[in-house]
DRENVEX-866216 format. One record per residue (C-alpha): residue in one letter; y, z, x. Coordinates in Angstrom, 2 decimals. Example, Ala and Ser with C-alpha at 12.3 -4.5 7.8 and 13.67 -1.06 7.14 Angstrom:
<nodes>
residuo  py  pz  px
a  -4.50  7.80  12.30
s  -1.06  7.14  13.67
</nodes>
This chain:
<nodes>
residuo  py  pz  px
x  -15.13  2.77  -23.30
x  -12.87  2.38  -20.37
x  -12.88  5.43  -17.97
x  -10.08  7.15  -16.92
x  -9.70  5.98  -13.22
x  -11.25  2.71  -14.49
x  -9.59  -0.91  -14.25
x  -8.61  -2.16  -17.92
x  -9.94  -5.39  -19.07
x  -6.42  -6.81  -18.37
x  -6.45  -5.41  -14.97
x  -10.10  -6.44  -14.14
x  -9.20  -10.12  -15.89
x  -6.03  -10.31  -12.62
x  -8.27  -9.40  -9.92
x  -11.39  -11.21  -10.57
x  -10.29  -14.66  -9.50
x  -8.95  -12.74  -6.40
x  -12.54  -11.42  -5.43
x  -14.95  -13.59  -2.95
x  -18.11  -14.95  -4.45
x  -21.67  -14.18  -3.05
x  -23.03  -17.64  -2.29
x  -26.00  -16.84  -1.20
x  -28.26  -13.50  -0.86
x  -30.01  -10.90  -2.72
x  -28.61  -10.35  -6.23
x  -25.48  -7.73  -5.92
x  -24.05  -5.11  -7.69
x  -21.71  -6.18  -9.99
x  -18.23  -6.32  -8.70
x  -16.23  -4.50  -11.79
x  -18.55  -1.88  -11.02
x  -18.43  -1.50  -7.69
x  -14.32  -1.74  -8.18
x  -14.16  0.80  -10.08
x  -16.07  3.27  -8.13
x  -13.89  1.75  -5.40
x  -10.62  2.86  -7.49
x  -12.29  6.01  -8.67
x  -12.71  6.79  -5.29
x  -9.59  6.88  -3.99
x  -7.80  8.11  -7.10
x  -9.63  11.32  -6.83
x  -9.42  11.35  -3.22
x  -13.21  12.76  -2.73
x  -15.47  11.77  -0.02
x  -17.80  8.37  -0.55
x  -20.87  10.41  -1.02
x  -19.19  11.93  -3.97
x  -18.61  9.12  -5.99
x  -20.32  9.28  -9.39
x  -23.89  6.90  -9.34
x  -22.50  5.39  -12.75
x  -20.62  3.10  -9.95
x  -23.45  2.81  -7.70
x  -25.00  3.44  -4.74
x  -21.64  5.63  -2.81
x  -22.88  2.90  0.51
x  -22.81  0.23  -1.28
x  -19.19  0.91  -2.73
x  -18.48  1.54  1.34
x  -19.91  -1.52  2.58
x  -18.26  -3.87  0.19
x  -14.84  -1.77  0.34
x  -15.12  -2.30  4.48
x  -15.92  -5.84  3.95
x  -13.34  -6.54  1.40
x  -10.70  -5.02  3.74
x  -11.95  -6.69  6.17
x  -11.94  -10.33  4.90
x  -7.57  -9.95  3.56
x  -9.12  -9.47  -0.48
x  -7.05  -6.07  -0.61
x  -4.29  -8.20  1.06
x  -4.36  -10.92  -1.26
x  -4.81  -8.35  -4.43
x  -1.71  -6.57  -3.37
x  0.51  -9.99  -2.87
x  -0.73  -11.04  -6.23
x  0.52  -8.26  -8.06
x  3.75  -7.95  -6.84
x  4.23  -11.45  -6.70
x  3.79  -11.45  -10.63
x  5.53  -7.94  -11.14
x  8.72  -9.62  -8.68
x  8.61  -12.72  -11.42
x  8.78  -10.19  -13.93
x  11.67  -8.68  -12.47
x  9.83  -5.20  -11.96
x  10.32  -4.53  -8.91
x  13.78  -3.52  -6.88
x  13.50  -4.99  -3.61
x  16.37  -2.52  -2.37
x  15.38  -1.10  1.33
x  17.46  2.04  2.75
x  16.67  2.64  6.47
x  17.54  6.23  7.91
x  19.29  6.19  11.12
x  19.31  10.33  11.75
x  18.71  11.48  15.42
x  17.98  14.68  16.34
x  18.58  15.59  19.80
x  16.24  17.78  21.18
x  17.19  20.86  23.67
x  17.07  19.40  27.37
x  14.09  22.14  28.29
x  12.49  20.82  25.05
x  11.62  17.77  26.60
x  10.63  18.55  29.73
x  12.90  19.25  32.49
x  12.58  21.46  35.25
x  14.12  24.43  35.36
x  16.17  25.27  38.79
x  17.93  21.64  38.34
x  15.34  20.40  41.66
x  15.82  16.43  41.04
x  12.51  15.65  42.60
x  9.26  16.47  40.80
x  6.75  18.55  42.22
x  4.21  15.72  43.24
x  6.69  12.69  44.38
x  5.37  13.30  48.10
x  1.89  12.99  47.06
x  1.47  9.62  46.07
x  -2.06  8.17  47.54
x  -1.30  5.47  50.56
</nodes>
């Protein structure tokens, strides 16, 4: 049975090719697992030492979520899926960029009051 803030087997079966393999090394948690705690994680939004042991050990799901950022895997999970929801046609490409200004008060930003044009310190520059 497939937790709540757990991958389905169609969403574990896209990312698995996308995940390095351990050459070489100790034997390792498994990697659906460790996902999934990974996901669960950050879904909730609860600290690392939080995370329930049915994903593992909480610094284990750290180190391999630091290493898999590290190495582009998050990168190359996040191109994957919206390269295949973009073939689909799922996603609206459509960018709006807001081009407000707000002016700020002239005192608000730091001039002196009195109108002097020189600052304080402009005479005191070290020789």
């Amino acid at each position: 049975m497939i937790g709540r803030h757990e991958l389905s087997d169609a969403e574990w079966e896209f990312v698995r090719p996308l995940l390095p393999v351990a050459l070489r090394g100790r034997k390792r948690l498994n990697d659906r697992r460790v996902l999934n705690g990974i996901v669960w994680k950050f879904r909730t939004g609860t600290a690392w030492r939080d995370v329930p042991e049915r994903y593992g050990p909480w610094a284990t799901l750290h180190t391999r979520f630091r290493r898999w950022a590290a190495n582009g895997t998050f990168d190359r999970m996040l191109r994957a899926a919206q390269a295949r929801a973009g073939a689909a046609g799922n996603i609206d490409w459509l960018v709006s960029v807001d081009s407000t200004i707000v002016r700020a008060h002239q005192h608000a930003v730091g001039a002196r009051k009195g109108g002097s044009a020189t600052p304080p310190s402009a005479g005191l520059e070290a020789a």
